[in-house]
Phi, psi and omega in degrees: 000139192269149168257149155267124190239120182288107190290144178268024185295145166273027182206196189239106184254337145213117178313115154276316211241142151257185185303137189280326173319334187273340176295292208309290190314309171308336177319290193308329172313341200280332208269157181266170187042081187195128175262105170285144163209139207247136184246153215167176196266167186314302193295337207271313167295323170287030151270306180273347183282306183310296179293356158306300185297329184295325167269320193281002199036032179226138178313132172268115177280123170184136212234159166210180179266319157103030159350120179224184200306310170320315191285330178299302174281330182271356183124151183244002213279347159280327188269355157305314179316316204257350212251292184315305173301303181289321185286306188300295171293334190277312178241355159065041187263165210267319198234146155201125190262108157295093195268118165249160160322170162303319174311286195302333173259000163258033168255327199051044112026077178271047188324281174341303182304306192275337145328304219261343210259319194263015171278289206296327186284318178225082188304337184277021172265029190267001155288348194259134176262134164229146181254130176241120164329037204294128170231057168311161195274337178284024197250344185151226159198201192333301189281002185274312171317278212303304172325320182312293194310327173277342175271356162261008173287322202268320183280331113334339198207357164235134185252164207258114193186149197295169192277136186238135149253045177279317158277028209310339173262028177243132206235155154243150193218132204260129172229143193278146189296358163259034104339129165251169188282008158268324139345269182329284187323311169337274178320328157298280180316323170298312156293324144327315167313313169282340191102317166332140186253122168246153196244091176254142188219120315309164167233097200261010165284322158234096175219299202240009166265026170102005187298151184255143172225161186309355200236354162074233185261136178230152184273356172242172178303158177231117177094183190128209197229132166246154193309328155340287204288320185268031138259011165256031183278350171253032162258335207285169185265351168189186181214112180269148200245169170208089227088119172310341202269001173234036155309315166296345193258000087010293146311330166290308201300329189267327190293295218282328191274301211088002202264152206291161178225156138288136138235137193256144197270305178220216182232021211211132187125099183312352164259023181290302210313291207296281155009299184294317192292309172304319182295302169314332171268306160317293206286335161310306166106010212236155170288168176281136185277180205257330160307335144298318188297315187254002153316290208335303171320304160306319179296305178309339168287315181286342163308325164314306193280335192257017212246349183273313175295340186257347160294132167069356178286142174259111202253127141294108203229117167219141212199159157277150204322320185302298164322290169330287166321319182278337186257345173297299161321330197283272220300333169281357183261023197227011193059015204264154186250098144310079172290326176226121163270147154213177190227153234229320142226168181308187165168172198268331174276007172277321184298343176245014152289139193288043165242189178311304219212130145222155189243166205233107172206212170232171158317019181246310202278352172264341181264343173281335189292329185245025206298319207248042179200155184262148201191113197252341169189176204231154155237128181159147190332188184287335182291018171264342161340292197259331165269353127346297205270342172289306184274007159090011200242155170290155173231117175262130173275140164191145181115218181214132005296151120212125197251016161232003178238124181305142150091011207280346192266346177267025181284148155280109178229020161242179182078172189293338207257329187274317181286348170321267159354283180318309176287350161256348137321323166315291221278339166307288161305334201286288190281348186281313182298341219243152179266139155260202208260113160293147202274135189313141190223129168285126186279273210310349192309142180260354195173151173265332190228167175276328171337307217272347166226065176261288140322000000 
């Protein structure tokens, strides 16, 4: 049992967590044809579109109401309206996830109410479904924003309606944003791997995973989950959950469906694997494949092969909780000593992580903790950057942002073939990070080399 400790600072002096608002958008990135619109001020969105565009390299569809100090006191509830009304004639999307902001919920904001003013002023947009959002910023960060968010998508776009076996070969899979779209692709091939069609919400393996397309730039997302495909989601024969943090949208998804669900806190870790891998053979009805059977292998060679770099290293790790949780479990079952924890917000699964002490701060509670303790590498976004190079040490990036490293969102760390990878990433910066021992020279020595008297 873990202690969990609440830093008691009023502010963020170097910011670990983004915005939960930027969490909900990314939820809506999954879907296909679909305008996140954050409603907030100008800056608050040309915020979340930068990290957006910086990790993912790509254009980003996002829209804002564009708040400015009149609106702020007297109300904003016409540029939602006209925000709604210009997206709905110009792009014509399918989906539009109403996000709101910090501004906006200490303005108090009545998104429902003004939803509803703007039905009524233009029915004939009553085909495009929006979904609205509360994400306040005292609400949590990234992953909290995206849970809100997926449980009102699920609760909006799945109708409520007895368990259908019409699809018996469909699996549905809810995945949490620390999943990357390379993740994501995995978990298609794995599941694919069983005869199973998986229906992931979101699905940001093809949205954001860098792909060039026949349609060139578009103003709403391309590729994704479509609103079509999550309203067959009570077809499916089960639901893998993926992260403790969408346990409520979890919950929605089996009240409205009926369909039984499984669930995983994460993916890394041969008894995740082995777990996972087993459910996919029960609900399939299929044997394990012998091309899976020989990742297993590989990985268990390479746990061999990497357990001498990865014993006893003393490792820093700050991530939002779900992340946190999967790379804590990886690395203490590879034997490494987690010396410093810190997590980006609460949460319930931090108190059954196997260390001492974790803390719910930024990064300044992570560099004190380990300032006066030996310490060989740090894990945590790109904002880890600069407390990395203070405490002398390497920094492997994960999570979100990361704006200074190519390729950090198509990485693979789950399944037997992506933690493979992973564990020789570990073991590298690990030996790479390390002084060796220069080798001892004797003062009797008659020469250091036969060179030096060859001549």
């Amino acid at each position: 049992m873990a202690q969990v400790v609440l830093s008691g600072k009023p502010l963020a002096v170097r910011p670990l967590k983004v915005s939960p608002a930027m969490g909900a958008s990314l939820a809506f990135l999954g879907i296909d044809r679909a305008m996140p619109l954050e409603h907030g001020a100008r800056g608050c969105t040309a915020l979340s579109k930068l990290f957006f565009m910086r990790h993912f390299r790509e254009p980003i569809a996002l829209q804002t109401t564009a708040m400015e100090q009149l609106t702020v006191v007297l109300g904003a509830d016409d540029n939602v309206v006209e925000a709604l009304r210009t997206i709905c004639e110009k792009d014509g999307p399918d989906v539009i996830g109403l996000i709101t902001t910090g501004i906006a919920e200490a303005q108090g904001a009545d998104i429902p109410r003004t939803l509803r003013a703007f039905r009524t002023a233009h029915p004939a947009f009553s085909p495009v479904s929006i979904i609205p959002v509360n994400a306040p910023d005292a609400g949590g960060g990234l992953e909290t924003g995206f849970a809100d968010a997926l449980e009102a998508i699920i609760g909006a776009l799945v109708p409520t309606t007895e368990r259908s076996t019409g699809r018996l070969r469909q699996v549905n899979v809810l995945a949490s944003p620390m999943l990357t779209t390379g993740d994501a692709e995995a978990l298609h091939e794995w599941i694919g791997a069983f005869g199973l069609d998986a229906l992931m919400l979101p699905d940001l393996a093809s949205s954001l995973d860098g792909h060039l397309t026949e349609i060139g730039f578009s103003t709403l997302t391309y590729g994704g989950t479509t609103r079509a495909a999550i309203a067959r989601m009570g077809a499916s024969i089960a639901t893998l959950v993926i992260g403790s943090s969408l346990g409520r949208a979890a919950d929605v998804l089996k009240a409205r469906t009926g369909v039984p669900d499984l669930r995983f806190a994460g993916l890394m870790g041969l008894d995740a694997y082995d777990a996972f891998t087993d459910a996919l053979r029960r609900i399939s009805g299929r044997p394990v494949p012998r091309s899976i059977e020989r990742q297993r292998a590989q990985l268990m060679d390479a746990m061999v092969d990497c357990h001498f770099a990865l014993g006893e290293a003393r490792v820093a790790v700050a991530a939002d909780p779900d992340l946190l949780s999967q790379l804590i479990r990886f690395l203490v079952g590879m034997g490494a000593e987690v010396v410093a924890a810190v997590a980006s917000a609460p949460s319930p699964l931090l108190a059954d992580l196997p260390v001492d002490r974790i803390a719910v701060g930024d990064l300044e509670d992570l560099e004190d903790s380990v300032r006066t303790r030996g310490l060989d590498l740090v894990i945590a976004n790109s904002h880890a950057v600069q407390t990395a190079a203070r405490l002398g040490v390497p920094l492997l990036r994960a999570g979100f942002p990361q704006h200074d490293h190519f390729g950090g969102h198509a990485r693979t760390w789950v399944g037997y073939r992506g933690s493979r990878q992973a564990l020789f990433d570990f073991a590298n910066v690990l030996t790479a990070g390390r002084q060796l021992v220069a080798p001892y020279r004797s003062r009797y020595r008659a020469a250091d080399d036969w060179r030096e008297t060859a001549c």
